[in-house]
C-alpha positions, 0 to 999 in steps of 0.5 A: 317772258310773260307774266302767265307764262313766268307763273307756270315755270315757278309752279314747275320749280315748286312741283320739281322740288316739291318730288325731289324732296318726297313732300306733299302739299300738306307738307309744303303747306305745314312748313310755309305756315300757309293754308292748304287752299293757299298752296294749291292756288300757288300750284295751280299755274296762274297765281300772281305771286308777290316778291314776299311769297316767293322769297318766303317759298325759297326759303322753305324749299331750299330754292333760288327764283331769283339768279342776278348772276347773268346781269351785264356790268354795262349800264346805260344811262336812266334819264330819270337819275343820277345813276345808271341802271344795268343792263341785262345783254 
């Protein structure tokens, strides 16, 4: 999936939720001590969001971006390491 492409579906999650629990973005904005200007530049579909942003944002809204629960146990060698890296099937 590519990077824009990834930004419009967390900016549908965050809207989907944001209805779901009859929040305005002044609400959001409030609750995720950010400024209303930085809210909209999240829900705008094009903000590069770091990991710290979105773990602070599911947190606030009771969501999970990140579900690891489909990595494979299977694993292939890094080449760089002494271990191995999983592998997503």
């Amino acid at each position: 999936m590519e990077r824009l492409e990834l930004s419009m579906q967390i900016n549908l999650r965050i809207r989907a939720r944001l209805r779901q629990l009859r929040m305005s973005q002044g609400e959001f904005a409030n609750m995720a001590q950010a400024s209303q200007s930085e809210v909209s530049k999240w829900l705008n579909g094009h903000h590069n969001f770091t990991l710290k942003t979105l773990e602070h944002i599911q947190t606030v809204l009771g969501i999970n971006f990140f579900n690891f629960d489909n990595l494979a146990t299977d694993s292939i060698p890094c080449g760089l390491c002494e271990f191995n890296l999983p592998v997503k099937l």
